[in-house]
DOTOR-297155 format. One record per residue: residue in three letters; x, y, z of N, C-alpha, C, O in turn. Coordinates in steps of 0.001 Angstrom, whole numbers, plus 524288, in hexadecimal, padded with zeros to 5 digits. Each point is the difference from the previous one (the first is absolute). Layout:
BEGIN
ALAXYZXYZXYZXYZ;...
# end
This chain:
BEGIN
UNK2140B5D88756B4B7FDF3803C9803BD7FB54802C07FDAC8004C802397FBBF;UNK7FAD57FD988076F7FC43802657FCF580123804DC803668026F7FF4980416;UNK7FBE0806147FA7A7FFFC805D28011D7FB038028C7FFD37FE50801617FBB6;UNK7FE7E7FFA1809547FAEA802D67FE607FF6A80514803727FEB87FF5E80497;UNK8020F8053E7F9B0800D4805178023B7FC6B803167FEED7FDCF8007D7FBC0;UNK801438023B808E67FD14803D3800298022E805848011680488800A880178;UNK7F7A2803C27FDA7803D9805C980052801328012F807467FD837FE40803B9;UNK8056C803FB7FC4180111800E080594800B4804427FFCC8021B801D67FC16;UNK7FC6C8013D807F87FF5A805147FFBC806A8801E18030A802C07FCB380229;UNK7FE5C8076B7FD80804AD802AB8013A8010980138807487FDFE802E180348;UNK805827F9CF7FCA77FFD37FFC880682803D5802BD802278046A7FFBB7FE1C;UNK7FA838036C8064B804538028F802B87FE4A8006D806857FBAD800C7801F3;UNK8070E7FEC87FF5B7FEB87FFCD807968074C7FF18801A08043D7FF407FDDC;UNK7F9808016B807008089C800F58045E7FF6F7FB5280361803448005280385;UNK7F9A77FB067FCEA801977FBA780247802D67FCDF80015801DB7FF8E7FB96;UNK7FFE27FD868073F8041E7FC49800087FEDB7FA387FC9F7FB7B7FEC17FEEF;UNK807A77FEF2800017FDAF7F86C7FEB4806527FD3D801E58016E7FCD77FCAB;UNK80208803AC8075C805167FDEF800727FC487FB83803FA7FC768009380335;UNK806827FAC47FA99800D57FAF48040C7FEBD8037B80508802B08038A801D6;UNK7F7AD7FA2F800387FE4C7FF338046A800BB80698803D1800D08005D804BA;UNK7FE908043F7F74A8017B80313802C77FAC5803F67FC877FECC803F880270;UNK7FE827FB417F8CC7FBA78033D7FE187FD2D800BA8036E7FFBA804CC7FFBD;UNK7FD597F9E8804127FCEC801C3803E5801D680350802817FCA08028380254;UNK809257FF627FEAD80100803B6804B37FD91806447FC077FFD9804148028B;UNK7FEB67FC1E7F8727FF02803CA7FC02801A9805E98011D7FDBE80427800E4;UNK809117F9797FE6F803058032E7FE3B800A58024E7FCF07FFD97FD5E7FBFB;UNK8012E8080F8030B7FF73802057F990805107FF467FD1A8044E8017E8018B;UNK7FAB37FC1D7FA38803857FE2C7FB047FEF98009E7FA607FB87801BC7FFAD;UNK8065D7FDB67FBEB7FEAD7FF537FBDF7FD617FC697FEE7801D87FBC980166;UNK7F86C804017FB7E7FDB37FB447FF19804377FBE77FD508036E801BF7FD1D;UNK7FC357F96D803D5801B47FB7B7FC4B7FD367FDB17FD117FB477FFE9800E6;UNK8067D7FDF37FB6D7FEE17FC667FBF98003E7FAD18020D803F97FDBB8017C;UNK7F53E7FFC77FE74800F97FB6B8009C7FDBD7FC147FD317FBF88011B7FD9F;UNK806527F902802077FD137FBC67FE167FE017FD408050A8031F7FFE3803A8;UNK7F8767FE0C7FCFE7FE067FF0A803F67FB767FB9D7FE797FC017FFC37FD56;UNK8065F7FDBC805347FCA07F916800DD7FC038000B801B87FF47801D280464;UNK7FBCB7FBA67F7EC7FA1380186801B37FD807FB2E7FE687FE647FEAF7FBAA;UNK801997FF55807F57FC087FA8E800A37FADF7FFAA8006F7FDC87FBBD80026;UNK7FF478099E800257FA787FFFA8006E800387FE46805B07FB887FECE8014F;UNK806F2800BD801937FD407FE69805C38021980435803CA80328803127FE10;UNK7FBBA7FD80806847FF278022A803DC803B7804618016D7FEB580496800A5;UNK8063B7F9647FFCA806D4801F58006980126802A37FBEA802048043E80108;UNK7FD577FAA57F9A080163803BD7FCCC7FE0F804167FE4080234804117FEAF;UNK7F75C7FA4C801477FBCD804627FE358007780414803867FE818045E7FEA9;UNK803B07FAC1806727FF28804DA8033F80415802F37FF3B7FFA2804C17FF5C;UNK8062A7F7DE8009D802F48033F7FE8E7FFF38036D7FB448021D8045180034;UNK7FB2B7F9B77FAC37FF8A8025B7FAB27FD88804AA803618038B8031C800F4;UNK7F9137FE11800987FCF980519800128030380307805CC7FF87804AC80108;UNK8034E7F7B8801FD803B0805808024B803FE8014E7FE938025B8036580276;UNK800187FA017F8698045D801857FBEA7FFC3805167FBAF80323802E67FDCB;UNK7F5EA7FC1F8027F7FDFF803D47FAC67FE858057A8034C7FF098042F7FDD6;UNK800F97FB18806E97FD96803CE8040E803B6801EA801E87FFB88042180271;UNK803EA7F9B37FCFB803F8803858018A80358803D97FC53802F080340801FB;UNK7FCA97FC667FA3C800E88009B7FA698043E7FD057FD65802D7802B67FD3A;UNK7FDFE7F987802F58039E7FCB07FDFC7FE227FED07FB5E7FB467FF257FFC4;UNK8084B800717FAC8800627FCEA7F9307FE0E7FAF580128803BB7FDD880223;UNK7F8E77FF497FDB67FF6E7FB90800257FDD67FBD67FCEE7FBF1801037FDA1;UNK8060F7FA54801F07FF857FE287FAE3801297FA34802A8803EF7FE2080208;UNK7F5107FF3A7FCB57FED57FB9980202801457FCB17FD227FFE7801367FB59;UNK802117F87880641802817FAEE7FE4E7FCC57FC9E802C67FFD27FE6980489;UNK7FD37800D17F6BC7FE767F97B80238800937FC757FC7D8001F800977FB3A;UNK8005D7FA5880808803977FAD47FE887F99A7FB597FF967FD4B7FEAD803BF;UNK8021D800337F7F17FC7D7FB0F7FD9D805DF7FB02800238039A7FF8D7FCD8;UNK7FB907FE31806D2804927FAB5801127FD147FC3880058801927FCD680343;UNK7F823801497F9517FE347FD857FF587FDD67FBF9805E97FFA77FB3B8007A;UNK7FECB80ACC804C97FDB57FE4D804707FACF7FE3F7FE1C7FDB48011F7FBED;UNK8006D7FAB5809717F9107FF787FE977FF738026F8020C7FBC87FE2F8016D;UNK8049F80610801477FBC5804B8804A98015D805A67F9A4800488048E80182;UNK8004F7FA967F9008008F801E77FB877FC2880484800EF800E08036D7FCBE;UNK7FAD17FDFB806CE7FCAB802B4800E680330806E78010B7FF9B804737FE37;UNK803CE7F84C806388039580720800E38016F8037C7FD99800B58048B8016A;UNK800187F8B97F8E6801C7803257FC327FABA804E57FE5480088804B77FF3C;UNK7FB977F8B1800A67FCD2803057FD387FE59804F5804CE7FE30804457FEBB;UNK802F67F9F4807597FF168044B804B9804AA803767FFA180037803A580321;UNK803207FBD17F9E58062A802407FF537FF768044A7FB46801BE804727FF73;UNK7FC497F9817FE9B7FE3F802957FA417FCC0804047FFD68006F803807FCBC;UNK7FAA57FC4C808257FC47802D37FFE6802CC8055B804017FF47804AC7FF1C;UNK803667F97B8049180191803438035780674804897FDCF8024B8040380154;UNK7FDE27F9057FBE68059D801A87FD177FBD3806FA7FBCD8016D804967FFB7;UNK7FAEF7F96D7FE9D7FC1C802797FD5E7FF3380497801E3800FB8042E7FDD7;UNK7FC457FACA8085F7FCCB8038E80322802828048F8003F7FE29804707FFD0;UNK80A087F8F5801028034680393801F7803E2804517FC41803508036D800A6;UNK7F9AC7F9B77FADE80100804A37FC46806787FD027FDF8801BE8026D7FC3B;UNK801167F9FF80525802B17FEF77FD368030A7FC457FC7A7FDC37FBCB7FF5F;UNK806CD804C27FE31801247FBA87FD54802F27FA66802C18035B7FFAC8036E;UNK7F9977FBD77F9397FED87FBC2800E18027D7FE017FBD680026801CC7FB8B;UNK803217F7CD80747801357FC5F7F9A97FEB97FACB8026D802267FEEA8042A;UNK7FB967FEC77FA587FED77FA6E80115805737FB5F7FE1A7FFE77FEBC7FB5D;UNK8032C7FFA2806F3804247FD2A7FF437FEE47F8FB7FE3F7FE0A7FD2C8035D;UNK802DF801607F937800A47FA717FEEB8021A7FDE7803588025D8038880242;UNK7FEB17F79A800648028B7FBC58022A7FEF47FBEC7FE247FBB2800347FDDE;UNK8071C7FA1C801B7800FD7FC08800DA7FC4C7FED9805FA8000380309803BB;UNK7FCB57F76F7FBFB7FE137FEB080519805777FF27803C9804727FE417FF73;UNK7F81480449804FF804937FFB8804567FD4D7FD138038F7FB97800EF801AD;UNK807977FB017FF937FC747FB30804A67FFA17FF3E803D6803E880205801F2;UNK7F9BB7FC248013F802AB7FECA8076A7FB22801EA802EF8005B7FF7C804C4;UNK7FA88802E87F9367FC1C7FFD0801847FC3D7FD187FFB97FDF87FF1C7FBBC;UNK800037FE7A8094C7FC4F7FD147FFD27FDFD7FE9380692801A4802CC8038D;UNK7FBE17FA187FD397FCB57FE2F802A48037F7FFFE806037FE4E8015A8044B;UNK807CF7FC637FA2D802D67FDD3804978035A807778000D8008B801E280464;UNK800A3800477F895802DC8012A800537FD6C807A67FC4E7FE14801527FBCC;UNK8032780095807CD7FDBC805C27FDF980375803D17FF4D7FF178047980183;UNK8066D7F9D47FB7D80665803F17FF037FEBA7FCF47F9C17FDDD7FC057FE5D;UNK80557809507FF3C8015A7FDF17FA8380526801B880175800BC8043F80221;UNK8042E7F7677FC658044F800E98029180184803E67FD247FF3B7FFDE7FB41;UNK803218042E807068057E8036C7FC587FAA5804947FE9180204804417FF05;UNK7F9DD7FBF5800B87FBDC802C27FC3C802C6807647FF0980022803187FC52;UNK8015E7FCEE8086B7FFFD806D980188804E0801387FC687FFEA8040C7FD69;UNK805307F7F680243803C77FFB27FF777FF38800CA7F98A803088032B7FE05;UNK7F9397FA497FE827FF7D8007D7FBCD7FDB4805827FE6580230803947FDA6;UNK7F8A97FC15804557FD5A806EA8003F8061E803417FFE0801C5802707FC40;UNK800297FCF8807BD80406806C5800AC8029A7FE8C7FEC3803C6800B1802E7;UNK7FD737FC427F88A8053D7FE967FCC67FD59803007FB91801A6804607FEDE;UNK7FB2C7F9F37FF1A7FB268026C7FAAA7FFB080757801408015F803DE7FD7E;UNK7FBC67FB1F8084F7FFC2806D27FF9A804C1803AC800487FF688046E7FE3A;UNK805417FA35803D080344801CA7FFF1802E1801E87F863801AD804127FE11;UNK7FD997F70A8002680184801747F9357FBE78024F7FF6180197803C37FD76;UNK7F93E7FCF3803137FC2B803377FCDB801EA804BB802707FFBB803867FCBC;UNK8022A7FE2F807BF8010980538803D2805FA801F47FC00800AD804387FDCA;UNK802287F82680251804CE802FB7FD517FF60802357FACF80176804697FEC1;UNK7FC1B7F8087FE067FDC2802317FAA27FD7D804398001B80135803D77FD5F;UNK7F9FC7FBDE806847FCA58069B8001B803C5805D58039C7FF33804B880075;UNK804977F7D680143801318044C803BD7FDE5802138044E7FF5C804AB800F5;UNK7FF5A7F6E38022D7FB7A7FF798050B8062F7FF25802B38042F7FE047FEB1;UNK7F86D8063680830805E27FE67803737FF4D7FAFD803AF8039C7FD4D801AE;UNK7F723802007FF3D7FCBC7FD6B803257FD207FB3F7FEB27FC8F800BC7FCB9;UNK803DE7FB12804C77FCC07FBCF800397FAC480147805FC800D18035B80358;UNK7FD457FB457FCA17FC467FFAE8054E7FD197F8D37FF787FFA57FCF67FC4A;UNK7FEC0802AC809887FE497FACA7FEC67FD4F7FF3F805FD801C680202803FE;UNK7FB2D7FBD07FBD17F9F18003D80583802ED7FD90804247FDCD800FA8042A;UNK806D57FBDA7FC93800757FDB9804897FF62800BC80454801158049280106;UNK7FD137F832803EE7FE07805A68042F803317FB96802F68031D7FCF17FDFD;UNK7FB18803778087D8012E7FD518047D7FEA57FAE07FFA2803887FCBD7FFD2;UNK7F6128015B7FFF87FD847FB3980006804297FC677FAB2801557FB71800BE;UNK7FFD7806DD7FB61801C37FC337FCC2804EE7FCFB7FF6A8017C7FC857FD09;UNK8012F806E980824805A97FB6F800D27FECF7FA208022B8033D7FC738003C;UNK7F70880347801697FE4E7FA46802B7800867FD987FB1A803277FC5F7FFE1;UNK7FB45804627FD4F7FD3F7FC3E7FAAD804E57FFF87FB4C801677FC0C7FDA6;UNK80028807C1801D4802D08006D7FBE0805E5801BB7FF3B8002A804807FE4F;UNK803B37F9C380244805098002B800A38027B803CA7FBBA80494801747FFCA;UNK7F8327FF897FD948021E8041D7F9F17FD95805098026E80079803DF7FD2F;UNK7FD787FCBF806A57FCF68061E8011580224801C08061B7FE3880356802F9;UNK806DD7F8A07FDC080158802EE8047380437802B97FFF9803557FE0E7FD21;UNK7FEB280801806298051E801997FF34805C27FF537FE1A802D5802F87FD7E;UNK7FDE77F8A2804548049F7FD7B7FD97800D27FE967FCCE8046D7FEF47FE74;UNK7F650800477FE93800A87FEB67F9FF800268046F7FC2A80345800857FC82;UNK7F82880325804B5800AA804987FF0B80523803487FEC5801B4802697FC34;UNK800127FC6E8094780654803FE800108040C7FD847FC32802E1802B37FD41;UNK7FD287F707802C5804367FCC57FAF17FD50800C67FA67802A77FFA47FC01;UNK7F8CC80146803DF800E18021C7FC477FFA7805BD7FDB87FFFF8009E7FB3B;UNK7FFCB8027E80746801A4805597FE2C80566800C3801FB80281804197FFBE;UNK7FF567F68E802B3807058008F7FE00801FF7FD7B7FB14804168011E7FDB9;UNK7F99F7FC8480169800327FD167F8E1800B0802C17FE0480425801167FDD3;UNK7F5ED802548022B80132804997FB5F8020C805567FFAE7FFA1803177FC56;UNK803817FDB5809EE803F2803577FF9D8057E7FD327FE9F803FC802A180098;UNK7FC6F7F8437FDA1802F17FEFF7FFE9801297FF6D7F9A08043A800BA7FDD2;UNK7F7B17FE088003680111800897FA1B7FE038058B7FE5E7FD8B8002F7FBDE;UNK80344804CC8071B8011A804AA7FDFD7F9D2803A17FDB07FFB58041A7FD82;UNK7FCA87F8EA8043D7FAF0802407FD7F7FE66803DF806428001F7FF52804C3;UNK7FEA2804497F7E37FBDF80510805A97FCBB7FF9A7FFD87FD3C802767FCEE;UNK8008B7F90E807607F9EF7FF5E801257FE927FE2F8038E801DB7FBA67FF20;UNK7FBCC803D2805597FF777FE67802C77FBA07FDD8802517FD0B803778018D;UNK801267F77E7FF6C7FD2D7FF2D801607FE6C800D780708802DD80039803DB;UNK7F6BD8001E7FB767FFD4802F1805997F9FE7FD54800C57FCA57FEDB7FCC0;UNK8037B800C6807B57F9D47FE09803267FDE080311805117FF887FDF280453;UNK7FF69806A27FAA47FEEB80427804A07FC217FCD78032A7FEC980289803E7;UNK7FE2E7F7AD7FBD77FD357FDFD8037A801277FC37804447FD0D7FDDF80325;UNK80966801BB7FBFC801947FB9F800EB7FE3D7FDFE8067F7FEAC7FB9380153;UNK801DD809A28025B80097800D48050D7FB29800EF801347FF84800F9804AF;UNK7FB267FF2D7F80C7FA627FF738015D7FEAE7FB777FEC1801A57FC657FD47;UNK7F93A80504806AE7FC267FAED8019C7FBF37FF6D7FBB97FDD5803CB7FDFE;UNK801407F74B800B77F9F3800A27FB397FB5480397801DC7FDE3803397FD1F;UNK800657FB9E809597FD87804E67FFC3802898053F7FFFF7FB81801897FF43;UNK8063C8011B800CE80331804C07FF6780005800EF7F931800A0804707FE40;UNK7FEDB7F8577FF477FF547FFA57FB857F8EA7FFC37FE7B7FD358028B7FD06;UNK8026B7FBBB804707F96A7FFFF7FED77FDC680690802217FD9A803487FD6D;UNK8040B7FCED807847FD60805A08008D800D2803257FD3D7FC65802D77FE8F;UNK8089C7FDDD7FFA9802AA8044C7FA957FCD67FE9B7FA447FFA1802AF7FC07;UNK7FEAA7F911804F57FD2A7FE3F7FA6A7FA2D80198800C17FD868014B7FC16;UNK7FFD17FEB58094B7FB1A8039D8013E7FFBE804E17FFBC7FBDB802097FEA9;UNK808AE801188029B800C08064F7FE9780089800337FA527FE00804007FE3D;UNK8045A7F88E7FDC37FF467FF627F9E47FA807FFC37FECD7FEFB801747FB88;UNK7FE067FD6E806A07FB5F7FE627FE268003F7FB057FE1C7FCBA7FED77FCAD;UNK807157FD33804F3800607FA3E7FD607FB917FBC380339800107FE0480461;UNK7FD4E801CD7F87C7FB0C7FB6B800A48026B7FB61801428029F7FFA17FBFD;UNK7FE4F7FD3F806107FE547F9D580018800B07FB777FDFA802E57FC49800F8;UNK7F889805027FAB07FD937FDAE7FBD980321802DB7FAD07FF5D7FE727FB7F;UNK804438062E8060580340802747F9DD806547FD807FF4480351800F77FCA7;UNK7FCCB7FB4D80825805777FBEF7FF1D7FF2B7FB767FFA17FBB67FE3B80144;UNK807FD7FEDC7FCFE7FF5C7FC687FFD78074A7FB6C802ED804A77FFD07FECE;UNK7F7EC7FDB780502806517FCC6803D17FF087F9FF7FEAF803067FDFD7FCD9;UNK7F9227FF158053F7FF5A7F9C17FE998033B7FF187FB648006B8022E7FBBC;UNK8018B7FA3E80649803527FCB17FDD57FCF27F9B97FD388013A7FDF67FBD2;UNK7FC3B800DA8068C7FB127FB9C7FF3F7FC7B803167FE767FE6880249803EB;UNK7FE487FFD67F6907FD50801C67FF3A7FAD37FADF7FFE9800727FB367FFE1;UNK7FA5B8088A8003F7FC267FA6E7FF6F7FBC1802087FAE6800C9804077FD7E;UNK7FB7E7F903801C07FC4F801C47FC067FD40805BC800767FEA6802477FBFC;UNK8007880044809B27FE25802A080241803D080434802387FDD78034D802BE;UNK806F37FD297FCA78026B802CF8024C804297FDD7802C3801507FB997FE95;UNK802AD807B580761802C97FE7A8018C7FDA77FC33803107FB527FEF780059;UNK80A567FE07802FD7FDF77F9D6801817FDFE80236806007FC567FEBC802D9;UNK8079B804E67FD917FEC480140805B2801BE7FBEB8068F7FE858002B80493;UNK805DB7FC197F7DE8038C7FAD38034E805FF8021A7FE81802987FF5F803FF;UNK800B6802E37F7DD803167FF5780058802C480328803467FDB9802C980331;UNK807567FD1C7FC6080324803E4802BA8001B8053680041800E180309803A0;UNK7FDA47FDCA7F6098006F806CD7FE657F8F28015A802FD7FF4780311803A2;UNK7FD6F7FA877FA4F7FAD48023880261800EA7FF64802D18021980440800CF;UNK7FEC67F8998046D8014C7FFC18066F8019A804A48020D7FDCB801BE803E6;UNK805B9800837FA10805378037A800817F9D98073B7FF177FE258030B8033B;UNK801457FC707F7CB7FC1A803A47FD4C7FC897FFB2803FD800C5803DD802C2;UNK7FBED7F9A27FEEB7FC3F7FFF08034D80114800E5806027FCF48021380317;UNK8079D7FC1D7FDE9801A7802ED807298014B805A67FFF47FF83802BB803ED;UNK8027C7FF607F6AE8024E806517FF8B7F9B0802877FF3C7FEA4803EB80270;UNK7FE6F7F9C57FA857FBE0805047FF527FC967FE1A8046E7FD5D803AA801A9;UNK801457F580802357FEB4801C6804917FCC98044D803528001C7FFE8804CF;
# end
């Protein structure tokens, strides 16, 4: 595991982050979270309405030896902006992406297996993770039901944490506009999956998807 941290400044705010219910911004005790940051679209926005709301937050990103390897470094920069701590995670290549086929099977399943032990060790109550509406088409690891089996797993082997996706029930645009009130550029994420010499491909699924929300 490589570890590269930066100072984070001292956070306090009364917002919510519960499964699919942080938007109603209820007043609560901030939580502690580990929170999945891919450098692209879904997470970066959430990072900065996690930090805006005053939530502990403490970014995980996963090097699983993708070729779109670019996100990391839009993950890194944005993890930066927001003032907090960041660990860049080792993986083993994880496969099943390519040309025919745009799922890495099980992927999410591995992530919130990882963030969940980094959460119990730090004493984080919270996982968070970008899944929104559009991504139950594509991806079978980012829809509810998977979600809910596994934060019965890990009430079942006795750990307090919970993973949560306050996007689950939004639309990518609904997400993009919240990322225009961030001040999130465009050009400051990164989604292609087919990267090219020049940038994104602007054919695959994820740019398809990126390009009808900002529209």
């Amino acid at each position: 595991m490589n570890s590269d941290n930066t100072n984070t400044a001292e956070l306090t705010g009364t917002s919510p982050v519960g499964c699919n219910v942080m938007l109603e911004r209820n007043p609560m005790i901030p939580k502690t979270i580990i929170h999945l940051l891919s450098g692209g679209l879904d997470s970066v926005t959430m990072l900065y309405d996690l930090t805006n709301q005053g939530h502990r937050v403490h970014a995980l990103l996963f090097d699983y030896k993708q070729r779109h390897k670019q996100e990391l470094q839009f993950a890194i920069t944005h993890a930066k902006r927001a003032g907090v701590l960041w660990t860049r995670m080792e993986l083993p290549q994880l496969g099943g992406l390519n040309e025919q086929s745009w799922v890495v099977p099980n992927r999410n399943a591995i992530f919130l297996s990882v963030a969940v032990n980094v959460a119990a060790q730090a004493g984080a109550d919270t996982v968070t993770i970008g899944c929104n509406a559009a991504d139950a088409d594509y991806f079978p690891d980012c829809r509810k039901a998977f979600l809910d089996a596994m934060n019965a797993a890990i009430e079942a082997a006795g750990y307090d944490v919970e993973i949560c996706a306050p996007y689950l029930d939004k639309s990518k645009a609904w997400i993009a506009r919240l990322a225009s009130d961030f001040r999130i550029r465009p050009d400051e994420i990164w989604t292609c999956y087919q990267p090219t010499e020049t940038g994104p491909c602007g054919k695959c699924p994820a740019c398809q998807k990126l390009n009808a929300a900002i529209a």
